[in-house]
BALOBA-1460 file (C-alpha; in Angstrom, 3 decimals):
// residues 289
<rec num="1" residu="x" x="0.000" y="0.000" z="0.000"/>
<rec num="2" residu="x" x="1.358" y="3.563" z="-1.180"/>
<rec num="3" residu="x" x="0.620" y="6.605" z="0.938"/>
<rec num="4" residu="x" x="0.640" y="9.791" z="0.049"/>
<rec num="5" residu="x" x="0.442" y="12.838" z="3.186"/>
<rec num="6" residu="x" x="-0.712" y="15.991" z="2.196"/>
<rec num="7" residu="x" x="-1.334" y="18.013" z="5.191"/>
<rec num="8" residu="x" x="-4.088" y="20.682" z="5.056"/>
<rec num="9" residu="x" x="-4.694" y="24.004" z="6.592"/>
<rec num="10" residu="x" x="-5.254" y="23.282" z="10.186"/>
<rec num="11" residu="x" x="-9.233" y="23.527" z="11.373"/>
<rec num="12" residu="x" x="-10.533" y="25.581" z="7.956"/>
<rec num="13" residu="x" x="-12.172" y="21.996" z="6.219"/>
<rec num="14" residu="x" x="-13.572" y="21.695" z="9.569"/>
<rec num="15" residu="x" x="-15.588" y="24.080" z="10.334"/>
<rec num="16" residu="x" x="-17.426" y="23.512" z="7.386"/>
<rec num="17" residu="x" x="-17.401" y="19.757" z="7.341"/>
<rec num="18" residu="x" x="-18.588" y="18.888" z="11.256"/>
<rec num="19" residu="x" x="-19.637" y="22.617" z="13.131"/>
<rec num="20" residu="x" x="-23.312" y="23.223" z="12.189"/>
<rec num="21" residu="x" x="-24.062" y="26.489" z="14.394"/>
<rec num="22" residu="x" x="-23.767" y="29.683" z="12.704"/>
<rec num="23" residu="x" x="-21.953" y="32.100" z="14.440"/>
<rec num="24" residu="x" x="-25.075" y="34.880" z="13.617"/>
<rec num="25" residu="x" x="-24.360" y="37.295" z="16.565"/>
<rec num="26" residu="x" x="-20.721" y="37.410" z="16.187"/>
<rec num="27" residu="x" x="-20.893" y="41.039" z="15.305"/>
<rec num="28" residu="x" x="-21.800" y="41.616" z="19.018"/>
<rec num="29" residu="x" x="-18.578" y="39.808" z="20.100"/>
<rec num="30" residu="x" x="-16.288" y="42.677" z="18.108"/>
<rec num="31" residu="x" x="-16.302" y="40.539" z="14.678"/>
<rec num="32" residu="x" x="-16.733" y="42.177" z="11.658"/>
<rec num="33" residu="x" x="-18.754" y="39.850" z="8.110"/>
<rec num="34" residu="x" x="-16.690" y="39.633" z="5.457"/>
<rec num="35" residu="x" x="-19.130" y="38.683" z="2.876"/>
<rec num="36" residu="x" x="-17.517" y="36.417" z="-0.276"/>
<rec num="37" residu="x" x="-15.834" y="38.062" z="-2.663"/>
<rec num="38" residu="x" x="-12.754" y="38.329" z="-5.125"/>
<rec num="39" residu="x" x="-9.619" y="40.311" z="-5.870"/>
<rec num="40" residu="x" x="-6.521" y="40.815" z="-7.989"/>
<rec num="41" residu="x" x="-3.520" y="39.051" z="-5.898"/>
<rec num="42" residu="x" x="-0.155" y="39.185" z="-7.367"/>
<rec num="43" residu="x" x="1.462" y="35.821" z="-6.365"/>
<rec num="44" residu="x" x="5.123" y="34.672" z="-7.218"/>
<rec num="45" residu="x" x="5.804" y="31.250" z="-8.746"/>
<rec num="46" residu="x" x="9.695" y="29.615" z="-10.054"/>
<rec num="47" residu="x" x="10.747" y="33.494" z="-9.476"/>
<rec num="48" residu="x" x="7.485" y="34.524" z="-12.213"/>
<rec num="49" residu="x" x="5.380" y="37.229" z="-10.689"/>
<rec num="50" residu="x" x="1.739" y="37.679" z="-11.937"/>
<rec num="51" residu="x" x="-1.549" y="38.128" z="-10.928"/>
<rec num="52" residu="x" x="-4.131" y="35.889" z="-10.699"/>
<rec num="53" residu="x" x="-8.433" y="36.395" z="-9.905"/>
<rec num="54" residu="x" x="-8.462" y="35.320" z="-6.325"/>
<rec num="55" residu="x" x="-11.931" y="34.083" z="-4.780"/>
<rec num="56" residu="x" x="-12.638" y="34.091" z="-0.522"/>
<rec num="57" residu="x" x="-15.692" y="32.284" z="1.124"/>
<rec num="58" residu="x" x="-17.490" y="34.947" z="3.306"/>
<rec num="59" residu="x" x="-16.533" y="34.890" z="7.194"/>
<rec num="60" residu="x" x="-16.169" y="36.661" z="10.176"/>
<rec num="61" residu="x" x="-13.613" y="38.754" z="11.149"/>
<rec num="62" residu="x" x="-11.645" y="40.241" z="14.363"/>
<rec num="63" residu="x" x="-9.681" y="43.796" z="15.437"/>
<rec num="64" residu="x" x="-6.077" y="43.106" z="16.476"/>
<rec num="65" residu="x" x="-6.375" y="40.026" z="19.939"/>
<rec num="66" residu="x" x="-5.976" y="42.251" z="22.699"/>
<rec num="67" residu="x" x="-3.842" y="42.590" z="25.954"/>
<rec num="68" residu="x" x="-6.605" y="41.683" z="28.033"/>
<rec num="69" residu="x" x="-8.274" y="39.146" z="25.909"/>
<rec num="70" residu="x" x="-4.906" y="37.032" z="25.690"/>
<rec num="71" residu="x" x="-4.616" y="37.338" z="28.955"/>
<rec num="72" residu="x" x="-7.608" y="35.621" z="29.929"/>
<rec num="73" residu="x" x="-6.206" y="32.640" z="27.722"/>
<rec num="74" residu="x" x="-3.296" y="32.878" z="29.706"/>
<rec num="75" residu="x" x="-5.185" y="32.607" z="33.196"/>
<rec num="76" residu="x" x="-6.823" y="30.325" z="32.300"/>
<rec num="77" residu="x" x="-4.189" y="28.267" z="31.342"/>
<rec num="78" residu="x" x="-2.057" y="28.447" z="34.550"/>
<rec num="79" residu="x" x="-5.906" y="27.739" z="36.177"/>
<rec num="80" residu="x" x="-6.084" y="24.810" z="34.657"/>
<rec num="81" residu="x" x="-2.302" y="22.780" z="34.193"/>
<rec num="82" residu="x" x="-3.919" y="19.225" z="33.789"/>
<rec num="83" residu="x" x="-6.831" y="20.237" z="31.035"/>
<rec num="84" residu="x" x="-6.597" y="19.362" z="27.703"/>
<rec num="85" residu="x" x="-7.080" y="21.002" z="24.492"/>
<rec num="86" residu="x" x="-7.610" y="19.191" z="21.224"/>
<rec num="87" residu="x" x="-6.525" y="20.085" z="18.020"/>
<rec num="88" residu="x" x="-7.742" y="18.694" z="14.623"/>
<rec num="89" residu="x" x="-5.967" y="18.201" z="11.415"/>
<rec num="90" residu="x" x="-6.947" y="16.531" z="8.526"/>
<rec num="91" residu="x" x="-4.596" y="15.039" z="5.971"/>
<rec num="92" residu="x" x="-5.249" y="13.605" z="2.742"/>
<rec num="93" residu="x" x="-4.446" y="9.977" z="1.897"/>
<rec num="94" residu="x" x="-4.239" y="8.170" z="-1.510"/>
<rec num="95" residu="x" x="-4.022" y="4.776" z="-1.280"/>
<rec num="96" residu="x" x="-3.589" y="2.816" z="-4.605"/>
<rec num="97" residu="x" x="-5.056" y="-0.790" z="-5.277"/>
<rec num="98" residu="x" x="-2.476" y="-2.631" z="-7.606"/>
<rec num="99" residu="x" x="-4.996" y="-5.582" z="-8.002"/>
<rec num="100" residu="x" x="-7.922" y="-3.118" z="-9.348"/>
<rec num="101" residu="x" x="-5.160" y="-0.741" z="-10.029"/>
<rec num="102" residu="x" x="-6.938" y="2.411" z="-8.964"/>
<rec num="103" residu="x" x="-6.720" y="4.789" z="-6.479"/>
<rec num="104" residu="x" x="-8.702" y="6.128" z="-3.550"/>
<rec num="105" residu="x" x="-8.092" y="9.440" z="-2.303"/>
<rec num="106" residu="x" x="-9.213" y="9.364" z="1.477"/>
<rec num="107" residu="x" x="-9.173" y="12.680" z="4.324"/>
<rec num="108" residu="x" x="-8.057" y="11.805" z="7.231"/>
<rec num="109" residu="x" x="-8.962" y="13.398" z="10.452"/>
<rec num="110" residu="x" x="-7.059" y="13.182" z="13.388"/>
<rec num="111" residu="x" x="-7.630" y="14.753" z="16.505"/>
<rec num="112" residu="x" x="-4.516" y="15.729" z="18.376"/>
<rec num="113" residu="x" x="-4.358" y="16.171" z="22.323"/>
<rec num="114" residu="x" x="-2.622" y="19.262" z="23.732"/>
<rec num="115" residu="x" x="-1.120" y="19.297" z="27.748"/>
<rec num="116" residu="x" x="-2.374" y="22.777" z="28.911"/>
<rec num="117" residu="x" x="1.583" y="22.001" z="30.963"/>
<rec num="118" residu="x" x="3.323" y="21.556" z="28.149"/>
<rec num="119" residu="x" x="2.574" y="24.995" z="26.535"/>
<rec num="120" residu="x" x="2.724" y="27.369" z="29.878"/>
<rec num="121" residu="x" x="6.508" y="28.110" z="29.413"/>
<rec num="122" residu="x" x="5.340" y="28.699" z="25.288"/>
<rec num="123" residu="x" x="2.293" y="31.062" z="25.951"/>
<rec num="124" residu="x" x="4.210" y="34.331" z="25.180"/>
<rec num="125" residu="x" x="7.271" y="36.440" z="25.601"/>
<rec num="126" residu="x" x="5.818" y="39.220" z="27.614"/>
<rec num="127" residu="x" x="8.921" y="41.685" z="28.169"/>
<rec num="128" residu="x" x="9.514" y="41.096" z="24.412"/>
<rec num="129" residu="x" x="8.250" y="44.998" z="23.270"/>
<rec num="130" residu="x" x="9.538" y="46.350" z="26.828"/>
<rec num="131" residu="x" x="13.150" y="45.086" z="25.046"/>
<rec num="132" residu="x" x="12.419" y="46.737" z="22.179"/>
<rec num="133" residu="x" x="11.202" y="50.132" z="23.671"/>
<rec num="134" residu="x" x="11.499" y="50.615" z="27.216"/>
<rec num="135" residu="x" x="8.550" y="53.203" z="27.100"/>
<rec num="136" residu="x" x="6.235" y="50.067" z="27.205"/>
<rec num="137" residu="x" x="7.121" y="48.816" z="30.593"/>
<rec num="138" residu="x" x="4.768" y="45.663" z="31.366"/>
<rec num="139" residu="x" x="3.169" y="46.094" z="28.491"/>
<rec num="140" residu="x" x="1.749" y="42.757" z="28.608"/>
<rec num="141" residu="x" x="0.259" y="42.919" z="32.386"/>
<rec num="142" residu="x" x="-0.693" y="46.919" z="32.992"/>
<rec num="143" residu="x" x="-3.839" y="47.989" z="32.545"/>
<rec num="144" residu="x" x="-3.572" y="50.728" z="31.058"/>
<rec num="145" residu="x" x="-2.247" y="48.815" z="28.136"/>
<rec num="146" residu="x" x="-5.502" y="46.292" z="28.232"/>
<rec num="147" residu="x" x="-6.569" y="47.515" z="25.032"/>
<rec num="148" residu="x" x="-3.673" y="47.514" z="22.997"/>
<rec num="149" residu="x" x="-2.891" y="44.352" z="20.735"/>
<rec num="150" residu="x" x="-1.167" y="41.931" z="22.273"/>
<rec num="151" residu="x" x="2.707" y="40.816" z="20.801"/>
<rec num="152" residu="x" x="5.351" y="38.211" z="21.687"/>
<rec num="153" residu="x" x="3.178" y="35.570" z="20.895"/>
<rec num="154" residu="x" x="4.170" y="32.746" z="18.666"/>
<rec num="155" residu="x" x="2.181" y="31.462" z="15.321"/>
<rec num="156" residu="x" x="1.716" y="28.095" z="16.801"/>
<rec num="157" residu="x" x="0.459" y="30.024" z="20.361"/>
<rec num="158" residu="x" x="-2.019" y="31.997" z="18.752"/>
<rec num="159" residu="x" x="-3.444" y="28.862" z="17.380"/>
<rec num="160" residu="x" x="-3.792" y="27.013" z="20.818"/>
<rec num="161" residu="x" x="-5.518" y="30.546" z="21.783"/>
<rec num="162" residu="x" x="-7.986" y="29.989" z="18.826"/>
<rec num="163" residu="x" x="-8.435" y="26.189" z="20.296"/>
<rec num="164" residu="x" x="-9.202" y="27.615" z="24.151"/>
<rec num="165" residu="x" x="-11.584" y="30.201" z="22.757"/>
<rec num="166" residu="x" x="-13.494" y="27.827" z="20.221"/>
<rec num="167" residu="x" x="-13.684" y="25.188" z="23.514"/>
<rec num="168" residu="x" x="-15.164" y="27.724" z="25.996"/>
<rec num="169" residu="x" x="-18.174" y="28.546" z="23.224"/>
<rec num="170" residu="x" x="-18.159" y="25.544" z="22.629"/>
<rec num="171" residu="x" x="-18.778" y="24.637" z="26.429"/>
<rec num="172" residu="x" x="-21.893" y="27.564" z="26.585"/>
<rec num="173" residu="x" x="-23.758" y="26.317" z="23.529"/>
<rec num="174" residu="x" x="-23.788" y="22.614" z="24.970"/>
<rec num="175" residu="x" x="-25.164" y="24.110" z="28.273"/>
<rec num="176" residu="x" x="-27.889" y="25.526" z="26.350"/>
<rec num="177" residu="x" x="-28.466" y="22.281" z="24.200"/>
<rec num="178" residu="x" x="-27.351" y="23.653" z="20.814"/>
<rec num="179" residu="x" x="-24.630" y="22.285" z="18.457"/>
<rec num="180" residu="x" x="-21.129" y="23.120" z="18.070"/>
<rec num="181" residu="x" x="-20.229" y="26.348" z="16.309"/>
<rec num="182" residu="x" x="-17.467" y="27.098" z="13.540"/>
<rec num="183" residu="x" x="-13.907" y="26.984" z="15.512"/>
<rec num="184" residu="x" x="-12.087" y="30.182" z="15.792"/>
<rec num="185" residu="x" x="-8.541" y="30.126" z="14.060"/>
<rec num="186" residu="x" x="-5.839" y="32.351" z="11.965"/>
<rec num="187" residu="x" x="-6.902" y="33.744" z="8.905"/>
<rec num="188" residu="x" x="-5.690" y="32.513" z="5.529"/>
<rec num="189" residu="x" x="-3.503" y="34.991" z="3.663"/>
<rec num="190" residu="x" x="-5.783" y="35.423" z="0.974"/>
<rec num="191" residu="x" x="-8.253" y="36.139" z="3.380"/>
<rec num="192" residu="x" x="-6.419" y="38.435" z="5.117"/>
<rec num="193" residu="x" x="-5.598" y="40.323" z="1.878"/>
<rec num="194" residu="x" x="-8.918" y="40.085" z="0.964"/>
<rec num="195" residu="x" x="-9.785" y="42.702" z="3.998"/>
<rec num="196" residu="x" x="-6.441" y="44.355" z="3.395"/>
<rec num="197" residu="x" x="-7.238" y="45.752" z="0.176"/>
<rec num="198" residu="x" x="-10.470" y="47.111" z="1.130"/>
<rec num="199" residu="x" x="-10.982" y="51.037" z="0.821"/>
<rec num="200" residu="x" x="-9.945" y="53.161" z="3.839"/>
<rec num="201" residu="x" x="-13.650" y="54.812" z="5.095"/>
<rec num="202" residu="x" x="-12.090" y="57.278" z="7.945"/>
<rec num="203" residu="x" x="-8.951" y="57.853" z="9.819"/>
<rec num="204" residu="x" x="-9.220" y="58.680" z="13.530"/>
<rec num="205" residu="x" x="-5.414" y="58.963" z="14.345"/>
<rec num="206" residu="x" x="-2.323" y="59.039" z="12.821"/>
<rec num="207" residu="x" x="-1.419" y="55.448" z="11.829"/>
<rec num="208" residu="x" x="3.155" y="56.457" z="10.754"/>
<rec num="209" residu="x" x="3.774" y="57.934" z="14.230"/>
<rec num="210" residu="x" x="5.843" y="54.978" z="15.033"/>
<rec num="211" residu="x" x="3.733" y="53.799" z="18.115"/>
<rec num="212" residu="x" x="1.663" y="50.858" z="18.882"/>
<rec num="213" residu="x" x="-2.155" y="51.984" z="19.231"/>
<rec num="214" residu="x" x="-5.350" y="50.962" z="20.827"/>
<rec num="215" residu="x" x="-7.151" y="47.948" z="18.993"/>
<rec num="216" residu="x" x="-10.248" y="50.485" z="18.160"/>
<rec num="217" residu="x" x="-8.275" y="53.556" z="17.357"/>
<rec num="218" residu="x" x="-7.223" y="54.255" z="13.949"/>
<rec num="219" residu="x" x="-8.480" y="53.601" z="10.263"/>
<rec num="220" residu="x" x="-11.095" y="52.128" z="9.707"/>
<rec num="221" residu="x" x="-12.149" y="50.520" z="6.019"/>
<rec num="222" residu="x" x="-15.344" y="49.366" z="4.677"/>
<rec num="223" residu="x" x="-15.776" y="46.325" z="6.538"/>
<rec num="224" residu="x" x="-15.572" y="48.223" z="9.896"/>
<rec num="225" residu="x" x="-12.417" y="46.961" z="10.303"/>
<rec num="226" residu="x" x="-8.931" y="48.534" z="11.883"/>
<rec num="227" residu="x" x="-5.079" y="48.009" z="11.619"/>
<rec num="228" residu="x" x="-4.320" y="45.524" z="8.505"/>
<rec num="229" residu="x" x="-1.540" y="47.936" z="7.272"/>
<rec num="230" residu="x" x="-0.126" y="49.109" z="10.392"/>
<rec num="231" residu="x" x="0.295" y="48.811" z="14.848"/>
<rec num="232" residu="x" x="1.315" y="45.485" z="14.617"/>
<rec num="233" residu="x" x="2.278" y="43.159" z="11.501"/>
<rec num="234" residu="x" x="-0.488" y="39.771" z="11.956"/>
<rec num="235" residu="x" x="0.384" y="35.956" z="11.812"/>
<rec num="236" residu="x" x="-1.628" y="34.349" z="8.828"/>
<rec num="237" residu="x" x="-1.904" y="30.672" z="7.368"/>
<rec num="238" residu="x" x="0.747" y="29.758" z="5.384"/>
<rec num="239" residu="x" x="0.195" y="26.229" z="3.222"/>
<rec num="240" residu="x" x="3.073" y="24.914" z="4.855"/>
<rec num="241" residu="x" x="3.687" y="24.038" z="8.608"/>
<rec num="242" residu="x" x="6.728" y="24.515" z="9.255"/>
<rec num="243" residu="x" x="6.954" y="28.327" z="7.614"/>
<rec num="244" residu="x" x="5.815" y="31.356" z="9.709"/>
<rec num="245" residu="x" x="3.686" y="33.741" z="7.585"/>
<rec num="246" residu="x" x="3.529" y="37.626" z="8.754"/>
<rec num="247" residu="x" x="1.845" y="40.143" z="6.710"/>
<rec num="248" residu="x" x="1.074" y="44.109" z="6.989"/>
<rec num="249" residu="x" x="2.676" y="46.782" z="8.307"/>
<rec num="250" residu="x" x="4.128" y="47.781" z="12.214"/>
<rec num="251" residu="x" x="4.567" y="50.464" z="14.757"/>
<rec num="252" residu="x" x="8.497" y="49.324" z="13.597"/>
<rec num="253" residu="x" x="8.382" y="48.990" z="9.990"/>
<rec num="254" residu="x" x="5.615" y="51.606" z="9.323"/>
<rec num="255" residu="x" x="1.877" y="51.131" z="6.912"/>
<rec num="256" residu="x" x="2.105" y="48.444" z="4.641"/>
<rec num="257" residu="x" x="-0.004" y="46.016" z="3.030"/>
<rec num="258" residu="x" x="2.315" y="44.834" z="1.197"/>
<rec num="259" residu="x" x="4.588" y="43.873" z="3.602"/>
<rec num="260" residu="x" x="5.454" y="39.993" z="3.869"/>
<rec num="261" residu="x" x="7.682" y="38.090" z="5.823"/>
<rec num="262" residu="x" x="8.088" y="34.653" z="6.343"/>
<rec num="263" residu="x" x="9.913" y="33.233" z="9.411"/>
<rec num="264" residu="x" x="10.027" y="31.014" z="12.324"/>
<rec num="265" residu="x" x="6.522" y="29.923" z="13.295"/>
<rec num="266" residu="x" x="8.014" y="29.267" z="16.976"/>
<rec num="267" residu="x" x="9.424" y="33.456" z="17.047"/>
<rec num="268" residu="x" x="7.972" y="36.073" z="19.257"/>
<rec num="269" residu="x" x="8.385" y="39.349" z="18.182"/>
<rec num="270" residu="x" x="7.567" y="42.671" z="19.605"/>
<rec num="271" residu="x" x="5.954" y="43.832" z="16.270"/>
<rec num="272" residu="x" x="3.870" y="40.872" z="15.395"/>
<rec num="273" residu="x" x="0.751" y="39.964" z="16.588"/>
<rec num="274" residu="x" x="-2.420" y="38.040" z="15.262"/>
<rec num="275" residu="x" x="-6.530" y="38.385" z="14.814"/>
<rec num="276" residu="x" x="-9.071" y="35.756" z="14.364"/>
<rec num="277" residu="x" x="-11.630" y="34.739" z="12.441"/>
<rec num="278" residu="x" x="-14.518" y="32.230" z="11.911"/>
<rec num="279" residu="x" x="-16.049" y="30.764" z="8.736"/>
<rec num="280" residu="x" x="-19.227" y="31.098" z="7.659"/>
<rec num="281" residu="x" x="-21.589" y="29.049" z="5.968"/>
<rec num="282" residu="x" x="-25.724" y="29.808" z="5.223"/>
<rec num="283" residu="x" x="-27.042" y="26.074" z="7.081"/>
<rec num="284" residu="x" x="-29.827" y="26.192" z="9.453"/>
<rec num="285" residu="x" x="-29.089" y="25.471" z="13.500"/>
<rec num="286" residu="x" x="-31.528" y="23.926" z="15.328"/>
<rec num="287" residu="x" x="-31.934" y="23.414" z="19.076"/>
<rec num="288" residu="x" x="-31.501" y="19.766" z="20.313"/>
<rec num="289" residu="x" x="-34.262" y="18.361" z="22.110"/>
């Protein structure tokens, strides 16, 4: 028996495949709909550069993970040393039949336990931007900076955050009887350029003064959404694993959309930090009796 492994995009195939509720009132919960759409995306193959029509489902989409909301992830975490969080990943296998001398092409999910202790040392570097400019002392723990968007925290990191926040929803909608919802996780590049390229509707501050800002302060583009070109560059999907993808502009580098950079998945930076998103797909929910 041959196998081939292709692994897949962590958690995108499943939302659509196994979640069934809609996340309808996510726009009270500081996401923003993204409905489906497409756009010109210049892309660079064997050193060729051109651009091809690029397509995105519709989904939901945060502001900059804050301070205080990775924090909570964090508590909660220390809380709670012998919990578990599981991760799924689906992989494709192909599996030829010499006899009949075809070929089945088979996804395989697997479901992947995480030791809340093995990741407390891993959660984030929190003195990491205090390094970098010692005008941001505890950046990470004062309050004052609750509402800023939170750095040091690594690719793989802000996954396991998407896990813990998918799980606790996950944990209220069984209380009330209803069905699973669409997990939480990193957005796909294209996605995230998607929202990127979308026209700038107002500009409350000054986005090149070469500070880090508040999640809800500065521009603002059609989508009602802040920050893709500037305050902090943003961890996206890359298709493979072990590559780090970082895309946008900084507080260090200045506004940029175009800015790319691909790196360590494991690094925590003081300039890179990450938002969230959910799919969405038009099914019905219904309440389990």
């Amino acid at each position: 028996m041959k196998k081939l492994l292709l692994t897949l995009t962590n958690l995108v195939l499943v939302l659509s495949i196994f979640a069934q509720n809609q996340p309808k009132d996510q726009k009270s919960k500081g996401m923003a709909f993204v409905p489906a759409g497409s756009f010109q995306r210049k892309t660079t193959l064997n050193s060729e550069s051109r651009t091809v029509n690029t397509t995105v489902e519709a989904f939901w989409m945060s502001n900059e993970v804050t301070n205080v909301e990775y924090r909570e992830f964090v508590n909660w975490v220390k809380k709670n040393p012998n919990q578990r969080l599981y991760q799924v990943k689906l992989s494709r296998e192909v599996i030829s039949d010499p006899q009949k001398g075809t070929m089945k092409d088979t996804i395989i999910r697997k479901i992947i336990p995480i030791e809340v202790s093995s990741i407390i040392s891993e959660l984030i570097d929190p003195q990491c931007l205090e390094r970098a400019n010692k005008e941001y002392k505890n950046y990470f723990t004062d309050p004052k900076y609750n509402d800023y968007p939170v750095v040091g925290v690594s690719f793989k990191m802000a996954e396991y955050y998407c896990l813990w926040k998918t799980t606790m929803e996950n944990e209220k909608l069984k209380e009330q009887g209803l069905p699973n919802m669409h997990a939480y996780r990193i957005p796909l590049e294209a996605e995230w350029e998607y929202v990127a390229q979308q026209n700038i509707k107002s500009k409350a501050t000054d986005a090149s003064t070469g500070k880090i800002q508040k999640v809800n302060e500065g521009t603002i583009n059609e989508f009602g959404l802040m920050h893709l070109n500037d305050n902090v560059s943003e961890w996206v999907t890359s298709n493979k694993e072990e590559t780090g993808l970082v895309r946008g502009g900084s507080w260090k580098s200045g506004s940029s959309i175009a800015e790319r950079i691909i790196t360590d998945p494991n690094s925590k930076e003081p300039f890179v930090g990450f938002r969230i998103v959910q799919s969405y797909l038009q099914t019905g929910t219904t309440k389990k009796k």
